[in-house]
LUMBA-649140 format. One record per residue: residue number from 1; x, y, z of N, C-alpha, C in turn; residue in three letters. Coordinates in Angstrom, 1 decimal. Last residue first. Example, Ala and Ser with C-alpha at 12.3 -4.5 7.8 and 13.67 -1.06 7.14 Angstrom:
2
(site 2; (12.8; -2.2; 7.1); (13.7; -1.1; 7.1); (12.9; 0.0; 7.9); "SER");
(site 1; (13.2; -5.7; 7.8); (12.3; -4.5; 7.8); (13.2; -3.3; 7.8); "ALA");
***
This chain:
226
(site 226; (-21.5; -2.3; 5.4); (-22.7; -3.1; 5.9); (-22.8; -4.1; 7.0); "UNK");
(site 225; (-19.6; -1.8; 3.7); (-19.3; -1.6; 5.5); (-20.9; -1.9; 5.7); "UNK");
(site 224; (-20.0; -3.5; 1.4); (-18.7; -3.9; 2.1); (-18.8; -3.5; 3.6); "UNK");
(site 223; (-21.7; -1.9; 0.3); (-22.4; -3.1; 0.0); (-21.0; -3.8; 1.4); "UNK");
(site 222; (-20.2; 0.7; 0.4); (-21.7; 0.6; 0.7); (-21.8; -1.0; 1.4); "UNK");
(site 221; (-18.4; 0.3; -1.4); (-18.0; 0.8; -0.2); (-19.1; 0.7; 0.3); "UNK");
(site 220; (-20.0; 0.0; -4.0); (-19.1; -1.4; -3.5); (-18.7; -1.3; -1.8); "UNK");
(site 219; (-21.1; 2.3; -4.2); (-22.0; 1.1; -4.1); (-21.3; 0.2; -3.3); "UNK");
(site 218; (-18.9; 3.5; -4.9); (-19.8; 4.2; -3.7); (-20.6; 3.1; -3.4); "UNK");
(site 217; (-17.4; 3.9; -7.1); (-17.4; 2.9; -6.1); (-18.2; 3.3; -4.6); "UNK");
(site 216; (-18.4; 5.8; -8.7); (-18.8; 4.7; -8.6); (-18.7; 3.7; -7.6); "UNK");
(site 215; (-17.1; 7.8; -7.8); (-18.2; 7.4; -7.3); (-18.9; 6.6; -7.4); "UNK");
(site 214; (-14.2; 7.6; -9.4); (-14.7; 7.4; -8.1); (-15.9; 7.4; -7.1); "UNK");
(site 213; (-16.0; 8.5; -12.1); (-14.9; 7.5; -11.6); (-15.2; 6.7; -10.0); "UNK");
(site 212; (-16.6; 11.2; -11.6); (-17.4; 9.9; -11.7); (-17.1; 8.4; -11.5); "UNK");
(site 211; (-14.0; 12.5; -11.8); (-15.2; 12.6; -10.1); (-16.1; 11.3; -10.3); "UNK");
(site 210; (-12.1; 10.9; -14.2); (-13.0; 11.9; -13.8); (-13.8; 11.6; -12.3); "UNK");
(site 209; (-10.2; 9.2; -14.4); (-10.5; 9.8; -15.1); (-11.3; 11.5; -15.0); "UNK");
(site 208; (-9.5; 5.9; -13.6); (-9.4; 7.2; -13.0); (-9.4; 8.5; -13.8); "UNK");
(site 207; (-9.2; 3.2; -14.2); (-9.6; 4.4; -15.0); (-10.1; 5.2; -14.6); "UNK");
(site 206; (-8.5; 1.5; -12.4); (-7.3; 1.7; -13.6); (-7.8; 2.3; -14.3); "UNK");
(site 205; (-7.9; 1.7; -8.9); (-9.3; 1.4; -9.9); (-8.0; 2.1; -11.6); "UNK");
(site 204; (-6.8; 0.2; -6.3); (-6.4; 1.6; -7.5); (-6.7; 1.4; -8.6); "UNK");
(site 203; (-7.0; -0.2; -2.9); (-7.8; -0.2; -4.7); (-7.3; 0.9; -5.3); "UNK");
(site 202; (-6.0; -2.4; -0.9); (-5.8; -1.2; -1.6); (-6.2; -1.2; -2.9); "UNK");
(site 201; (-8.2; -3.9; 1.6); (-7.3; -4.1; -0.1); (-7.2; -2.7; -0.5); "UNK");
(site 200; (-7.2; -6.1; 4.5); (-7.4; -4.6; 3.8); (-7.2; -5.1; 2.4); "UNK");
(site 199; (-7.0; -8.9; 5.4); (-7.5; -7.8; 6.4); (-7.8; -6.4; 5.5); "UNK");
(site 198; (-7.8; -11.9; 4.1); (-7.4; -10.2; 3.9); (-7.7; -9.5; 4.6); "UNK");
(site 197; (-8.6; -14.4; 4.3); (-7.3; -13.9; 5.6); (-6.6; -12.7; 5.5); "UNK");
(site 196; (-10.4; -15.3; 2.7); (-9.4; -15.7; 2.2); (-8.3; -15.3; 3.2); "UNK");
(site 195; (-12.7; -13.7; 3.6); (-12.9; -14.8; 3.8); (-11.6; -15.6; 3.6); "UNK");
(site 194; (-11.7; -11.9; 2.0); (-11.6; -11.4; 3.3); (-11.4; -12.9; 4.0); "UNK");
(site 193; (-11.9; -12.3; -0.6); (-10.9; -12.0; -0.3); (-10.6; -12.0; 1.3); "UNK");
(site 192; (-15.0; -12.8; -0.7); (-14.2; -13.8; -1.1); (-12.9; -13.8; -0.3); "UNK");
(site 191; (-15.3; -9.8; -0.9); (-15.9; -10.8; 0.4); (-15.2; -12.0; 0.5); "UNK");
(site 190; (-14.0; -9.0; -3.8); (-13.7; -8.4; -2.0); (-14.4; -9.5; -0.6); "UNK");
(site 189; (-16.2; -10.6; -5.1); (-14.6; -10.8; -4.7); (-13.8; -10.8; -3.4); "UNK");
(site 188; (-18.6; -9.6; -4.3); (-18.1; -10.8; -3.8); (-16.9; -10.9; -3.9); "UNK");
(site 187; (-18.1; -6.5; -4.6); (-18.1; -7.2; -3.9); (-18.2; -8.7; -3.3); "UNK");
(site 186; (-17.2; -7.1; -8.0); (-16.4; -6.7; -6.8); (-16.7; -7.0; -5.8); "UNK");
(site 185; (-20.0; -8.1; -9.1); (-18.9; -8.8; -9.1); (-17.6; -8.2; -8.1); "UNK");
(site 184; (-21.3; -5.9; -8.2); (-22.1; -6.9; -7.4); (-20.6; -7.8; -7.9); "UNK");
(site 183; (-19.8; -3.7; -9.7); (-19.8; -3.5; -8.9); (-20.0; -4.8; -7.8); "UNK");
(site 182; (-19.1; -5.3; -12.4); (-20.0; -4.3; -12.3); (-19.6; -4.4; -10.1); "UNK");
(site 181; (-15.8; -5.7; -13.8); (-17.0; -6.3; -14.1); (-17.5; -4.9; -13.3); "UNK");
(site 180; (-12.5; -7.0; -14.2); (-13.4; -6.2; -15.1); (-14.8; -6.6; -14.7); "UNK");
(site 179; (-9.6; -8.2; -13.4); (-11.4; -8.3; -13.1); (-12.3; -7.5; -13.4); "UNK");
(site 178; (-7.2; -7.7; -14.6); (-8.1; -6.4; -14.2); (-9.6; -6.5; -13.2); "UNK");
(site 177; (-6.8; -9.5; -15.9); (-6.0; -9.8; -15.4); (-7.1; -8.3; -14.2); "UNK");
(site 176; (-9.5; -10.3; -17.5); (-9.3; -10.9; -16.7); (-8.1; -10.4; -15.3); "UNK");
(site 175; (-9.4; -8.3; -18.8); (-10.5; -7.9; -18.6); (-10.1; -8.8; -17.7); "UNK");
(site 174; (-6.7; -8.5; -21.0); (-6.5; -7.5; -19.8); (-7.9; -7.7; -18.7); "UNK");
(site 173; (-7.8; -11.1; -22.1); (-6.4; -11.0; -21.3); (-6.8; -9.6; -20.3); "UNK");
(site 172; (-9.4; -9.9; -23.4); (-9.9; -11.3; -22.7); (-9.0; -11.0; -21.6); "UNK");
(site 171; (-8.4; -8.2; -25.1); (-10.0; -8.0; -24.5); (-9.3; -8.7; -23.3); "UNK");
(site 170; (-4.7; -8.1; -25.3); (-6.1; -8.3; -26.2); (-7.4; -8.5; -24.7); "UNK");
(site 169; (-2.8; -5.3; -25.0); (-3.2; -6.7; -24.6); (-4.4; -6.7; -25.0); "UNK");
(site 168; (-2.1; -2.6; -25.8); (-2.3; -3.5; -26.9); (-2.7; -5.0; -26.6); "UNK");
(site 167; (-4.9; -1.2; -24.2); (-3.8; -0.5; -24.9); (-3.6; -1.8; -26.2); "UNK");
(site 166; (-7.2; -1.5; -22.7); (-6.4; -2.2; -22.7); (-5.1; -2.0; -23.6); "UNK");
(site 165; (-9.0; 0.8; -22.3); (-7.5; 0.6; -21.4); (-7.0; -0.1; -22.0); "UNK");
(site 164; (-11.3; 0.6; -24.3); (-10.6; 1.9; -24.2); (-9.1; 1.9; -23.4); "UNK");
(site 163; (-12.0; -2.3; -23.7); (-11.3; -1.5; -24.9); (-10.6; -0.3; -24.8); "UNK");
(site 162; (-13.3; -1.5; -20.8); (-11.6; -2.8; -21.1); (-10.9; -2.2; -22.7); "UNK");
(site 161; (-15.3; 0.0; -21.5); (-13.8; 0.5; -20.2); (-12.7; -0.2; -20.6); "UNK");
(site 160; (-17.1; -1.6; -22.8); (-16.5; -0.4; -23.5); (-15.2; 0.2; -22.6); "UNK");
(site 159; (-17.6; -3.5; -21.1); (-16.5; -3.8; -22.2); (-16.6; -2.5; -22.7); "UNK");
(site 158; (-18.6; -2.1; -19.0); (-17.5; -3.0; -18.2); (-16.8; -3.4; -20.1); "UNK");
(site 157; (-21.1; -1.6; -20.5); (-20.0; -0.4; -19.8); (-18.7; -1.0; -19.5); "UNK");
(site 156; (-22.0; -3.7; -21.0); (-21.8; -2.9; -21.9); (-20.8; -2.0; -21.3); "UNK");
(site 155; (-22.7; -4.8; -17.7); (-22.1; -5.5; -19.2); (-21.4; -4.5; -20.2); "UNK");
(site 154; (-22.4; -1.5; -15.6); (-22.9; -2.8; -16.5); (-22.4; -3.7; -17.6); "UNK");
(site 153; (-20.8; 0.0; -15.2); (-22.2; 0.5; -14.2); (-23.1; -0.8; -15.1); "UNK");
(site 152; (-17.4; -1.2; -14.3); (-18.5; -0.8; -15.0); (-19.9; -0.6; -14.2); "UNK");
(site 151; (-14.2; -1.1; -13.0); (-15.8; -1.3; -12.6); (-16.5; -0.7; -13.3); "UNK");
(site 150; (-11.3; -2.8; -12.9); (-12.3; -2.0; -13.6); (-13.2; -2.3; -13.2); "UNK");
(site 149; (-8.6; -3.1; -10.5); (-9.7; -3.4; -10.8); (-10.2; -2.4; -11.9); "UNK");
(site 148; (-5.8; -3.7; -8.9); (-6.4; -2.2; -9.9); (-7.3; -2.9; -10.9); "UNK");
(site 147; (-5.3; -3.9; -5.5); (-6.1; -4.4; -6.4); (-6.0; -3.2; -7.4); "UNK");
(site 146; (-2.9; -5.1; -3.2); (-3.3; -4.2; -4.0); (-4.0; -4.6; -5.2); "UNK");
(site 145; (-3.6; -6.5; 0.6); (-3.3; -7.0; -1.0); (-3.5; -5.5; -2.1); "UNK");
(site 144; (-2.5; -7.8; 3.3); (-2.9; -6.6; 2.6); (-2.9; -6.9; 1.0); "UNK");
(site 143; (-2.7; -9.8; 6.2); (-1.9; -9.6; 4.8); (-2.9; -8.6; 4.1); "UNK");
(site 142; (-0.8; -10.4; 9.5); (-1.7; -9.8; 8.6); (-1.4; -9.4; 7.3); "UNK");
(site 141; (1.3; -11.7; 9.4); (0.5; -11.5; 11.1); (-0.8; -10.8; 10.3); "UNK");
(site 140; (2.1; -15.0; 7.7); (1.8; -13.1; 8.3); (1.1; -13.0; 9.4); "UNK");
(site 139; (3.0; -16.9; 5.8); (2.6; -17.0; 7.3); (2.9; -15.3; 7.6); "UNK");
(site 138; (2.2; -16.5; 2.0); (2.9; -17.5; 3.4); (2.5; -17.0; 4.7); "UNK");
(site 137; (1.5; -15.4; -0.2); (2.5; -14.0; 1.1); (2.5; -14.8; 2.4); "UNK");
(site 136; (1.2; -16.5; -2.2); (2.7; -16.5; -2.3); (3.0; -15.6; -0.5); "UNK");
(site 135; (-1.4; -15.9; -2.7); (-1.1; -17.5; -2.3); (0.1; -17.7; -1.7); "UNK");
(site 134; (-1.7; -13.3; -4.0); (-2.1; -13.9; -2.7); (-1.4; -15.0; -2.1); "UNK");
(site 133; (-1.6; -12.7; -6.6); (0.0; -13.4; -6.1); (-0.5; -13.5; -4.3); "UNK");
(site 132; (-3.0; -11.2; -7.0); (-3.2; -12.2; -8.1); (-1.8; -12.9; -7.3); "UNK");
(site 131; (-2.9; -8.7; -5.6); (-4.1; -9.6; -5.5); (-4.0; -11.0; -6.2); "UNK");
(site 130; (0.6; -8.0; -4.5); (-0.5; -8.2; -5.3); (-1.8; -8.7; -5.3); "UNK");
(site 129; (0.8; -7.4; -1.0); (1.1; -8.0; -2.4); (0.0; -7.8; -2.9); "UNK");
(site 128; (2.1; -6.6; 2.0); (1.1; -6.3; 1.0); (1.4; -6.7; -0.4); "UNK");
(site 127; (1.7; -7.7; 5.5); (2.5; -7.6; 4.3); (1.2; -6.9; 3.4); "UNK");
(site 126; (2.0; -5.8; 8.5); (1.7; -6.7; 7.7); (2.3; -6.6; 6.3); "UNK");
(site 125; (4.3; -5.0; 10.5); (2.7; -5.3; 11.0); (1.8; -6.3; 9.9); "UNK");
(site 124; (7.3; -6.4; 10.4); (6.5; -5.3; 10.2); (5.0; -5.9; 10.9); "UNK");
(site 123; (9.2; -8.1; 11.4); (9.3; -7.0; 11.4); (8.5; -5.8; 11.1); "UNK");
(site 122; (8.3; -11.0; 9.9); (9.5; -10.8; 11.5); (9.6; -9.4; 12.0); "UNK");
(site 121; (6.9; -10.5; 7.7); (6.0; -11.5; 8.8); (7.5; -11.7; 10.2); "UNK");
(site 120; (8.8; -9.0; 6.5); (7.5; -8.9; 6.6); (6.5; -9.5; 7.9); "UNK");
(site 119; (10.7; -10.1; 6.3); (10.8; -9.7; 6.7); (9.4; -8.9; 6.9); "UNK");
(site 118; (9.8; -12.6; 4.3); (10.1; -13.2; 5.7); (10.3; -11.1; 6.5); "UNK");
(site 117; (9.3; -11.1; 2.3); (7.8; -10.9; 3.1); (8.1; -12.1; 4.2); "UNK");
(site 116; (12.1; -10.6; 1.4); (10.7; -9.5; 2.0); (9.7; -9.7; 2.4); "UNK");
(site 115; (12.9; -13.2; 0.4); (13.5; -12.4; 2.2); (12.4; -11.2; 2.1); "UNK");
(site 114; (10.6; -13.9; -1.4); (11.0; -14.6; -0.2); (11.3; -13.6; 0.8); "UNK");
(site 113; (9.7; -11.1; -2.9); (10.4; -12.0; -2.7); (10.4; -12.6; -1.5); "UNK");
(site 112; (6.8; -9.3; -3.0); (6.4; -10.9; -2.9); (7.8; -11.6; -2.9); "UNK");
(site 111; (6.0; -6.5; -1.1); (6.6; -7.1; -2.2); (6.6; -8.6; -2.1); "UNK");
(site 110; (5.6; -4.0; 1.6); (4.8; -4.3; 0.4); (6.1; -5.7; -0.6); "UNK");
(site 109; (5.0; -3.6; 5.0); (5.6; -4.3; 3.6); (5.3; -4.3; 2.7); "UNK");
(site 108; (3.7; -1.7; 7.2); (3.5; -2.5; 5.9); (3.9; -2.8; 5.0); "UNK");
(site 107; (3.2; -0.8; 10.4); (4.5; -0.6; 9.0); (3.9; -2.0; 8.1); "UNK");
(site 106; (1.4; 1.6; 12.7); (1.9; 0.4; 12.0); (2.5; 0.2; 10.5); "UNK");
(site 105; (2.5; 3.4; 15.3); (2.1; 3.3; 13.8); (2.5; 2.2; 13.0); "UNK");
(site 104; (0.7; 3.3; 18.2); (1.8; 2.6; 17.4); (1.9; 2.6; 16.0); "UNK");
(site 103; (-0.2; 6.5; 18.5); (-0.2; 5.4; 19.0); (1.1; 4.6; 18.1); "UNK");
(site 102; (0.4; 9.2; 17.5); (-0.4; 9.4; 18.2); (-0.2; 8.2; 19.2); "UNK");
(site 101; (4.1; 10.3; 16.6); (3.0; 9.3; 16.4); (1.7; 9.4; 17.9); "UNK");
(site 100; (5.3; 13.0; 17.5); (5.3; 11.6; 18.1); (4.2; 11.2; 17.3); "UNK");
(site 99; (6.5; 15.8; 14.9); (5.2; 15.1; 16.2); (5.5; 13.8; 16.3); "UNK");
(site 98; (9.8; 14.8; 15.9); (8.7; 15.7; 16.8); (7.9; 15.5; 15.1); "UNK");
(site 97; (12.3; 12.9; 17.3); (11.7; 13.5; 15.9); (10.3; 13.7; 16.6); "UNK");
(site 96; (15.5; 12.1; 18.2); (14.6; 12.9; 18.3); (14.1; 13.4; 16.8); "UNK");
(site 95; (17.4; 10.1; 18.6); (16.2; 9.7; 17.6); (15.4; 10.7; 17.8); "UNK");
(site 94; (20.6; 9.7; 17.1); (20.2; 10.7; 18.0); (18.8; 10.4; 17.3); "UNK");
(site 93; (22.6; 7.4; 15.7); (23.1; 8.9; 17.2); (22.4; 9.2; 18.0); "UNK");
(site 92; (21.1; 4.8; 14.8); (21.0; 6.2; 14.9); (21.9; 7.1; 16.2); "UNK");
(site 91; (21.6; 2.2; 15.2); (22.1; 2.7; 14.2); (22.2; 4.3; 14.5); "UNK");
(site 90; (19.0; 1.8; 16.6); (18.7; 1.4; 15.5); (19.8; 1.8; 14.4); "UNK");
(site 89; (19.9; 4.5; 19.0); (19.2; 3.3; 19.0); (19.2; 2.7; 17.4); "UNK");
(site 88; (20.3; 7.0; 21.8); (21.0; 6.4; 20.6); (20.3; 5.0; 20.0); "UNK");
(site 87; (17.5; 8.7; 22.5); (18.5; 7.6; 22.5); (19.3; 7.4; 21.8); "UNK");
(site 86; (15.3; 10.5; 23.4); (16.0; 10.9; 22.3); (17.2; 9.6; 22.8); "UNK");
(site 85; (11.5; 9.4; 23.5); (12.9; 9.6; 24.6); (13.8; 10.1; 23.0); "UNK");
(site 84; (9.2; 6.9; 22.0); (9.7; 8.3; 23.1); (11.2; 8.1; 23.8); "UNK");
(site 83; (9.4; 6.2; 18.5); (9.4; 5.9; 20.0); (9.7; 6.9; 21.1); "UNK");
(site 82; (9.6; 6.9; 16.0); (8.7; 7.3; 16.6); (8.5; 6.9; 18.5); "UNK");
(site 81; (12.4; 6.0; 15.9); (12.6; 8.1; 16.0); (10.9; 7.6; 16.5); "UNK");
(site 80; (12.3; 3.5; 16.1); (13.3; 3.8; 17.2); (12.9; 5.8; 16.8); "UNK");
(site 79; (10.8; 2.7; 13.7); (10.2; 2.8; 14.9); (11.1; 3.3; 15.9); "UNK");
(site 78; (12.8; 3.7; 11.8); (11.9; 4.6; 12.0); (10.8; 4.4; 13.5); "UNK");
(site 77; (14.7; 1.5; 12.0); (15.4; 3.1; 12.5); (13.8; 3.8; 12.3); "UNK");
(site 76; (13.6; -1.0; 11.7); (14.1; -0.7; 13.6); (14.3; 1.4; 13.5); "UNK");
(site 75; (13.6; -0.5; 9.2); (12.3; -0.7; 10.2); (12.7; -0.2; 11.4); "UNK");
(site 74; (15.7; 0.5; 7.8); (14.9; 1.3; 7.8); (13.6; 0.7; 8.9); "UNK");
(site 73; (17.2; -2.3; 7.1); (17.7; -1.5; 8.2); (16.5; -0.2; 8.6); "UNK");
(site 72; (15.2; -3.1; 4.9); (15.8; -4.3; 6.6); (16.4; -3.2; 7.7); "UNK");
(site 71; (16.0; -1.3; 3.4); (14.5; -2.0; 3.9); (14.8; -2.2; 5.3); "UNK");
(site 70; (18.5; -2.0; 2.9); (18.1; -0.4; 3.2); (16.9; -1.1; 3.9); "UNK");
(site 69; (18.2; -4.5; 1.9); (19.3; -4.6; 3.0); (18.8; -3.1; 3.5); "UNK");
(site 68; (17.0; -4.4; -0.2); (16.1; -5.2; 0.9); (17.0; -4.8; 2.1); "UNK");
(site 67; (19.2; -3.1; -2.1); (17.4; -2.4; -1.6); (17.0; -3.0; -0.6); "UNK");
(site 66; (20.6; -5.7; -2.4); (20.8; -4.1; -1.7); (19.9; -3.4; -0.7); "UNK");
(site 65; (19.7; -7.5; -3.6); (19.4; -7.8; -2.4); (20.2; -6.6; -1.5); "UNK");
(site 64; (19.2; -6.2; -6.4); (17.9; -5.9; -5.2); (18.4; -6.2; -3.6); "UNK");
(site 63; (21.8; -3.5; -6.3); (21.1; -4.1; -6.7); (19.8; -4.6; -5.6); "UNK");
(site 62; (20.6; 0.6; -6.5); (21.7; -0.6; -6.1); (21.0; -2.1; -6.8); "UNK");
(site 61; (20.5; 2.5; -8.5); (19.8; 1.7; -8.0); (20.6; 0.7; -7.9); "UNK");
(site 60; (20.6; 6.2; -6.9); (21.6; 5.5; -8.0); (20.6; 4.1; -7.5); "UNK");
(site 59; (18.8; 8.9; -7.6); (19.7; 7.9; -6.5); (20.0; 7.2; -7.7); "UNK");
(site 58; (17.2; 11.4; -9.1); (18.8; 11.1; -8.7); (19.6; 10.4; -7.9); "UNK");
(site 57; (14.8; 11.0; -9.1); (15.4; 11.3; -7.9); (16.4; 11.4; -7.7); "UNK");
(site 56; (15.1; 9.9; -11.6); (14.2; 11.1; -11.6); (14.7; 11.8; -10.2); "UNK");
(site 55; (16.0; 7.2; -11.3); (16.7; 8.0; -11.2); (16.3; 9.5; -11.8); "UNK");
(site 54; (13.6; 5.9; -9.6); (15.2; 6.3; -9.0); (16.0; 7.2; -9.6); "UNK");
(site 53; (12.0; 6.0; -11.7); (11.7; 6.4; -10.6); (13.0; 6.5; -9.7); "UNK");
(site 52; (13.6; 3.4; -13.3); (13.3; 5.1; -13.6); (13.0; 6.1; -12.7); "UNK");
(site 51; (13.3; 1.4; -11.6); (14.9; 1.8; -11.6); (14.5; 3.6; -12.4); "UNK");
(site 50; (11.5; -0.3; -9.4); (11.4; 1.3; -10.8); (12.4; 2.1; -10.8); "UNK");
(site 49; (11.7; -1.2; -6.6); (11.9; -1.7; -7.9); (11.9; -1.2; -9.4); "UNK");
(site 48; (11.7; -0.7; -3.2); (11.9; -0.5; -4.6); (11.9; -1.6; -5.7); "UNK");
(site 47; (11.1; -2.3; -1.1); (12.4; -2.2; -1.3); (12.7; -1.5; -2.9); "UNK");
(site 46; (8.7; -0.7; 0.8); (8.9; -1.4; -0.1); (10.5; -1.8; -0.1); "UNK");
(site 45; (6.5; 0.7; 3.0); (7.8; 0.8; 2.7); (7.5; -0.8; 1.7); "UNK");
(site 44; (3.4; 2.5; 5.3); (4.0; 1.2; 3.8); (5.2; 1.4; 3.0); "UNK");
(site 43; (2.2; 3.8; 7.5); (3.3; 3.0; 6.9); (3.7; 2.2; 5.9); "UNK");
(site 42; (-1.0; 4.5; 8.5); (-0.3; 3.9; 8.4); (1.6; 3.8; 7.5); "UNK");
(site 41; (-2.7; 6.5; 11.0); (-2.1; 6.9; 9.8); (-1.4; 5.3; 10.0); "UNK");
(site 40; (-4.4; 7.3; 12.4); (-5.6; 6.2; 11.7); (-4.2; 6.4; 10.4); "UNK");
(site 39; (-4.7; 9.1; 14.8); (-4.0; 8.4; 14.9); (-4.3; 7.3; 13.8); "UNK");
(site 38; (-5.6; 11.9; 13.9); (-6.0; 11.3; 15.1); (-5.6; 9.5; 15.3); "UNK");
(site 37; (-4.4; 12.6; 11.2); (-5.9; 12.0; 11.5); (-6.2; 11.1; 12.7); "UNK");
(site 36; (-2.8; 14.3; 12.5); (-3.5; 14.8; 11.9); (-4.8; 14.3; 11.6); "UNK");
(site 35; (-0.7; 12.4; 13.3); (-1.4; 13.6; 14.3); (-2.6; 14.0; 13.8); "UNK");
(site 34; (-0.2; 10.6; 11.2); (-0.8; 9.9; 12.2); (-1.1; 11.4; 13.5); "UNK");
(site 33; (1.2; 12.5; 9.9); (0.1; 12.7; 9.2); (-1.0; 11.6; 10.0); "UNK");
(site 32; (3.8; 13.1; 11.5); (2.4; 14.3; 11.4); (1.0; 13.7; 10.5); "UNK");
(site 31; (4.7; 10.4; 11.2); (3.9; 10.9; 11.9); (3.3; 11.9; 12.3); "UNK");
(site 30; (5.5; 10.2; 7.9); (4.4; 9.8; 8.7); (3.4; 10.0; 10.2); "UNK");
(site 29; (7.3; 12.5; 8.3); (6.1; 12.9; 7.3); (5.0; 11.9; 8.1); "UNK");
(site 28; (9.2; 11.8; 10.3); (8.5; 12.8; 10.6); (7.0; 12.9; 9.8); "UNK");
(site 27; (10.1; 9.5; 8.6); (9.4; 9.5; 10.1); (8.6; 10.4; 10.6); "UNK");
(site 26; (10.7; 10.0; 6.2); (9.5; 9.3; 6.1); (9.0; 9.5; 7.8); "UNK");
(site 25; (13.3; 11.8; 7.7); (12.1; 12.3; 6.8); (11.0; 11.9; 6.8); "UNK");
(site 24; (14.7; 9.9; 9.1); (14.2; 11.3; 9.4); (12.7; 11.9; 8.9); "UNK");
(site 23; (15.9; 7.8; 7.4); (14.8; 7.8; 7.8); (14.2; 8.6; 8.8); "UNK");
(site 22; (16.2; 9.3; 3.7); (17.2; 9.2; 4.8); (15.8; 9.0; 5.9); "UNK");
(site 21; (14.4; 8.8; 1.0); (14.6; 9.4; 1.7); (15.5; 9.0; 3.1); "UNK");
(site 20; (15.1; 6.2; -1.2); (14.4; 7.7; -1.7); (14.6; 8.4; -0.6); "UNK");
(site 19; (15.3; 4.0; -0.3); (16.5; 4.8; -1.0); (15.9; 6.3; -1.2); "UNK");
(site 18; (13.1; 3.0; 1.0); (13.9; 4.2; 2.0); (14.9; 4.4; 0.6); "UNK");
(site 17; (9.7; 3.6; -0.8); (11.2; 2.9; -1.1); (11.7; 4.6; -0.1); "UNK");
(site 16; (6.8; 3.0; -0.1); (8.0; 3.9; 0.1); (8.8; 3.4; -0.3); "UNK");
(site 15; (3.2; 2.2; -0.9); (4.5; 1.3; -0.8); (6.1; 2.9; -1.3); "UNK");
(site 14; (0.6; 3.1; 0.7); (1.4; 2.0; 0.9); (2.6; 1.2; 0.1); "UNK");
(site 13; (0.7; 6.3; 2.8); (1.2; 5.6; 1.1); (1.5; 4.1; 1.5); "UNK");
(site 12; (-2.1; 6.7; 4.4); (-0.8; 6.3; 4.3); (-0.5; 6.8; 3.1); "UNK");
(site 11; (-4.7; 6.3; 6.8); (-4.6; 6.9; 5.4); (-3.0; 6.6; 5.5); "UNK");
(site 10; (-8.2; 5.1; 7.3); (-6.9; 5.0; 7.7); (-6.0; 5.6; 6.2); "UNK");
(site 9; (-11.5; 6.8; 7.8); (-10.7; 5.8; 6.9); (-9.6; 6.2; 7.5); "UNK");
(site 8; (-12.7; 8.4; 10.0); (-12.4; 7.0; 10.3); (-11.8; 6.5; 8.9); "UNK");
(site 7; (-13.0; 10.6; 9.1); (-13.1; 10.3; 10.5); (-13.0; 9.0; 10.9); "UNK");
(site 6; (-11.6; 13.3; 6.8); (-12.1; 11.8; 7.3); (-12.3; 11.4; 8.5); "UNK");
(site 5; (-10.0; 15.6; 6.6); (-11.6; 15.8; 6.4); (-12.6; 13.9; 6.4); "UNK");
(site 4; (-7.7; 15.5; 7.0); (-8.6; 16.2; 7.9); (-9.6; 15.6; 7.6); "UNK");
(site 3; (-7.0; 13.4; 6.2); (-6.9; 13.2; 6.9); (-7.4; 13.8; 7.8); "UNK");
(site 2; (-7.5; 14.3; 3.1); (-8.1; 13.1; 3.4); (-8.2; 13.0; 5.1); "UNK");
(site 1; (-5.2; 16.2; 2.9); (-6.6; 16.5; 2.8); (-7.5; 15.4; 3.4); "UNK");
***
């Protein structure tokens, strides 16, 4: 949906685990969805780590330096199906996969061990970590960070949101780990962040609830592409 009906945001999933699909699949999914929005689709693979999530899907969960090993082999084999010609290449027999990516679709790492975000900065386009674990994603060609922020429409609103989430961590703790505040506090963050060597932040606001939810961030999206 997003991809029709947007004209410039870039759209993806940023973090795949290949245990989950053979790399036919992710290849074709991503690049119909790089057809669709006129080339603004990205890539984001992981090595897993939600041993439940595996086995809802019925894979089995190797261990990690497994997963990184599927990872490591899944880059060369999905840029080798979006590249032109049918070759043998990356392991693969045979790399025919139809729609072609529009342009180069770029691949995004997501995770903070060592060998992942070395393969990150040897193999992909950029990394993506945590916001609170910035410091750790070392020498990239570009770094991405995931935020799940709370935004209130004020003081009072920003603590009535942290009580109602914070389940059993106390006020202080979750409001910090969450940056809990009003919108003028996100945007400096986010400015902070840029100024810090962020090229992107993926926001996954932590009280998603209702249409209003997300309009809130309408200010912060405002105050940012200014």
């Amino acid at each position: 949906m997003r991809a029709g009906t947007s004209s410039s945001a870039a759209t993806g999933a940023p973090h795949r685990s290949p245990q989950r699909h053979r790399p036919r699949s992710p290849a074709k999914s991503f690049a119909t969805l790089d057809a669709l929005s006129g080339g603004r689709a990205f890539c984001g693979l992981g090595a897993g780590w939600w041993e439940r999530e595996h086995t809802a899907f019925g894979l089995g969960f190797p261990s990690p330096g497994e997963r990184v090993d599927l990872l490591e082999r899944a880059i060369p084999r999905l840029r080798a199906l979006w590249a032109t010609g049918t070759r043998p290449a990356a392991g693969l027999q045979e790399t025919s996969c139809y729609p072609r990516p529009v342009g180069a679709l770029p691949i995004i790492v997501g995770g903070t061990g060592p060998r992942v975000l070395r393969l990150a900065a040897t193999a992909a386009d950029a990394c993506n970590v945590p916001v609170a674990r910035l410091g750790e994603a070392g020498t990239q060609r570009r770094v991405t960070v995931l935020d799940v922020p709370v935004l209130g429409d004020d003081r009072d609103h920003v603590a009535t949101l942290v009580e109602r989430l914070r389940g059993r961590t106390d006020a202080t703790t979750f409001a910090a780990r969450h940056h809990a505040g009003t919108a003028q506090r996100h945007v400096a963050r986010y400015r902070g962040l840029v100024d810090a060597g962020v090229c992107t932040v993926f926001v996954a606001p932590a009280d998603l609830t209702s249409p209003a939810d997300v309009t809130r961030w309408a200010p912060v999206a405002a105050a940012l592409s200014s």
